[in-house]
N, C-alpha and C positions, 0 to 999 in steps of 0.2 A: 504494500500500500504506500500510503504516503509518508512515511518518517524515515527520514535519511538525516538524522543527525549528525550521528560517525557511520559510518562506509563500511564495508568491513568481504572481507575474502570468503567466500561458504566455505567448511573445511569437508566437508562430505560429499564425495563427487558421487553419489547417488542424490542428490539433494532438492532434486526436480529442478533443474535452473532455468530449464525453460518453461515450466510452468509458471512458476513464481517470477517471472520478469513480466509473464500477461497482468500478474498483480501487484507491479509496479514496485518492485521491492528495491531495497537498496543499491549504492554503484556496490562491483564489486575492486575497487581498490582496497590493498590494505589497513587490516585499523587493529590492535590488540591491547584492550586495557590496559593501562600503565599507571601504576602506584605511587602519586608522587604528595605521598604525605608529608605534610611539613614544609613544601615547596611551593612554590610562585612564579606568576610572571606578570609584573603589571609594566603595562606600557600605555601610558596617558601623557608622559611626555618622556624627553632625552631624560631625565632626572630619575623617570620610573613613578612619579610622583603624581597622582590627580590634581587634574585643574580644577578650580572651585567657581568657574564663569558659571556652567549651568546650575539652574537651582531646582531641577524639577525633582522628581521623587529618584531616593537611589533603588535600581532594579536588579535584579538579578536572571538571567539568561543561560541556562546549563545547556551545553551546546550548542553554543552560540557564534559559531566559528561559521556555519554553513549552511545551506538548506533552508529548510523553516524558522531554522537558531537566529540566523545571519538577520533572515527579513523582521522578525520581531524583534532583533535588536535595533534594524536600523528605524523599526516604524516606531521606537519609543524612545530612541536617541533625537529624531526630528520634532518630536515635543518637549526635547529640552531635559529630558532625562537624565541622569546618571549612570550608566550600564555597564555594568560588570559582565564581560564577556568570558564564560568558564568554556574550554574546549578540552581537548585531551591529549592531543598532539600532534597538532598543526600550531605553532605560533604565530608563523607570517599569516595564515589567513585570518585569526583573530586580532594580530595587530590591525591588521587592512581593514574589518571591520570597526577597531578603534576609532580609525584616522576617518572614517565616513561618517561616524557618529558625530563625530565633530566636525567635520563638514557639515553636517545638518543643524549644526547650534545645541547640540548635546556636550556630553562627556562620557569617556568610559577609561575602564582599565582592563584588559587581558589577565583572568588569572586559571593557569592551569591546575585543574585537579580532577582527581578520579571519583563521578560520583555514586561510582557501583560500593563505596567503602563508606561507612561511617567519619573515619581519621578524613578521606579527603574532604568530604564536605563541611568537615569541621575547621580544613585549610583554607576552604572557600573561604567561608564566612570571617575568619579571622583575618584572611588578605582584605575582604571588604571593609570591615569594621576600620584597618589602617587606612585604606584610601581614602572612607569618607567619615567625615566624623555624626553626621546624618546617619539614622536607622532604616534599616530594609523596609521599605515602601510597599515594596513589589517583588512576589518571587513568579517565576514562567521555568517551571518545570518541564522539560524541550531534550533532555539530553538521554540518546535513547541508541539500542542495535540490534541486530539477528543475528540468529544462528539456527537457518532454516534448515528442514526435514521432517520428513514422517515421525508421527511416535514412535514407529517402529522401528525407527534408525533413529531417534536421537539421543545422544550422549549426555549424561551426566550435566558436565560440565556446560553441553548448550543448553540445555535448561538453567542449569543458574547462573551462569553467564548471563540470561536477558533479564532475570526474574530478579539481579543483584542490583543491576542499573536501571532497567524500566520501572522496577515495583520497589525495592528498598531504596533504592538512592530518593525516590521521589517522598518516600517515608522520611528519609535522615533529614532532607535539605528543608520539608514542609514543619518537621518536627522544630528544626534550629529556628526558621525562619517566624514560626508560631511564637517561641518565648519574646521575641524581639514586638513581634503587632500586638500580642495581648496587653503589653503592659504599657503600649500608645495609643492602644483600643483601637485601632487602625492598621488597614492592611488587605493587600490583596495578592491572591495567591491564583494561578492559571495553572492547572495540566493539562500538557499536551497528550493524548490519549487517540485511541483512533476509531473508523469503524470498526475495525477486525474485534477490537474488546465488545462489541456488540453483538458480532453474528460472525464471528470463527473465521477460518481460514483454511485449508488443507496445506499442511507444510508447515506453519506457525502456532502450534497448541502455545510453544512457552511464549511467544509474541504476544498471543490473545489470551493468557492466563494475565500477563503481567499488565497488559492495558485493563483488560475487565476489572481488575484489581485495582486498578487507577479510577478507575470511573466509580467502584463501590467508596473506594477512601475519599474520593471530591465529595459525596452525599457525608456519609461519615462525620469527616471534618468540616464542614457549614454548619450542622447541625451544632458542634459543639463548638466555633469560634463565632458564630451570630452575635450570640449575645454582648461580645466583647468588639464588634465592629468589623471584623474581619471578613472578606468573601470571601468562600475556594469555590471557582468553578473548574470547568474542563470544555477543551474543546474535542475534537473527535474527526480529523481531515478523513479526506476520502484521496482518489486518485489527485494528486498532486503535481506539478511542471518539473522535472528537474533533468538532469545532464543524462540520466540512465532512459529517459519516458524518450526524451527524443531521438535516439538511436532506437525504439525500438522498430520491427519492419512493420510494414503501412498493413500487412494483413491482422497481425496482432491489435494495434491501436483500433482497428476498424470493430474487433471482433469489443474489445472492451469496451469504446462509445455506444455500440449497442446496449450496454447497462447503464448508463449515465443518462438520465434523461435531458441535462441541461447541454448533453451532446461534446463535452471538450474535458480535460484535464484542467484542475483549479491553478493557479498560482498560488507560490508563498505568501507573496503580498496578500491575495483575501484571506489565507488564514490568518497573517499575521495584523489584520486591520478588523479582527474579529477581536484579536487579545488586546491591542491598542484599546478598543472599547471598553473591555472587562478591567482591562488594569489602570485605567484612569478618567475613563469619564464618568461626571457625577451622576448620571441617569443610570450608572449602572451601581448603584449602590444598594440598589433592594433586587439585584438578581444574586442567586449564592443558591448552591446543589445541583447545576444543572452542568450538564453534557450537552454542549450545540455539537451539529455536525457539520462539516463545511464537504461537501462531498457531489453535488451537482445534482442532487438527490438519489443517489443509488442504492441508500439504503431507506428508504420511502415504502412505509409497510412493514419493516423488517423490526423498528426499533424507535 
């Protein structure tokens, strides 16, 4: 489907790969989690140092180096944001995000960490806290990978490989991110989720265990951070534009617009001008528990 956070190799060459490219699944360049606890990179200027020109809310973007990450950084750095770009390891591409933020009359800093781990998202947070002295605003839960195949062939490891990053990293960072809004009564919190946590996949159980599992904790947690001013919602892309959908061949794309009735592949930008809305406009302060889908209606009936 649509989340291409980090990229990632299928390591199982039985792994259906042409099946799972008609459902638009990730590139397959390499990506392998990397542990870098305790570690950082910010680049907000030569100094390493956040600039304090924008004043908007400080955000938080886990994977936000690329893909969906990239564009909801850049649609809430053009409102003046503060964005903390977390990626995993690509630096230059998260710098280059930086540098656009601030092109847009934002601010950001680049900081790598792994958030399939507890320790790294504890690095995040602790890299942010030094760059701004302003509290977490906004967190956008975005950093996400596969490790496609049958249950009947899947390993171990590719089960909690997804289920470490998709489903606990988005527990660690929402968990951190919660102590910080409760006690400013304010706050808002976005996962990114998808359809497949909705209506399954073949090839993707642990995909669609770890989004479904997104979409139960967005209800979950609303319920219990309301009171205190907080939204968590989720959003839920469908087929999405990216560098893998347009290489695919014209008899595939044809066969898949056939389920899309809005007839095309979404852009990042609409999803990511969906979180723009939930993560800062005022009108959206009485929506919290809900799963939108950005998907061209392909899952219409389903969910």
């Amino acid at each position: 489907w649509c989340h291409e956070s980090l990229p990632l190799r299928p390591r199982d060459p039985n792994d259906m790969r042409s099946f799972l490219f008609v459902l638009g699944l990730t590139s397959t360049r390499g990506w392998s989690p990397v542990n870098v606890v305790g570690s950082r990179r910010m680049v907000a200027s030569r100094a390493g140092v956040a600039s304090m020109e924008a004043t908007g809310p400080v955000c938080i973007v886990t994977g936000g180096s690329r893909g969906l990450g990239r564009a909801i950084a850049l649609a809430l750095g053009g409102e003046g944001c503060r964005v903390v770009v977390n990626y995993a390891n690509s630096a230059s591409a998260a710098e280059a995000v930086v540098e656009e933020i601030k092109g847009l009359g934002g601010d950001g800093v680049a900081v790598q960490a792994d958030m399939g781990t507890s320790e790294g998202v504890a690095a995040l947070f602790k890299a942010t806290a030094e760059a701004y002295s302003d509290p977490v605003g906004v967190l956008v839960n975005n950093a996400g990978i596969t490790r496609d195949t049958l249950v009947l062939r899947m390993k171990q490891k590719q089960w909690t490989d997804v289920i470490d990053t998709n489903l606990n990293g988005v527990f660690y960072a929402s968990q951190a991110a919660t102590k910080i809004m409760m006690k400013k009564r304010k706050g808002r919190i976005i996962n990114i989720a998808s359809v497949v946590g909705k209506i399954g996949n073949i090839g993707q159980a642990n995909y669609a265990a770890a989004k479904g599992g997104v979409i139960a904790m967005t209800m979950s947690m609303a319920r219990e951070l309301a009171p205190r001013g907080v939204t968590v919602n989720a959003v839920a892309p469908g087929f999405i534009e990216s560098d893998m959908t347009s290489e695919l061949p014209e008899e595939i794309v044809d066969g898949v617009m056939k389920n899309i009735p809005c007839g095309r592949f979404g852009k990042p930008e609409e999803v990511a001008g969906l979180v723009k809305y939930l993560a800062l406009d005022p009108s959206a302060l009485y929506i919290t528990g809900h799963t939108i889908n950005v998907d061209g209606g392909i899952a219409i009936g389903t969910c």
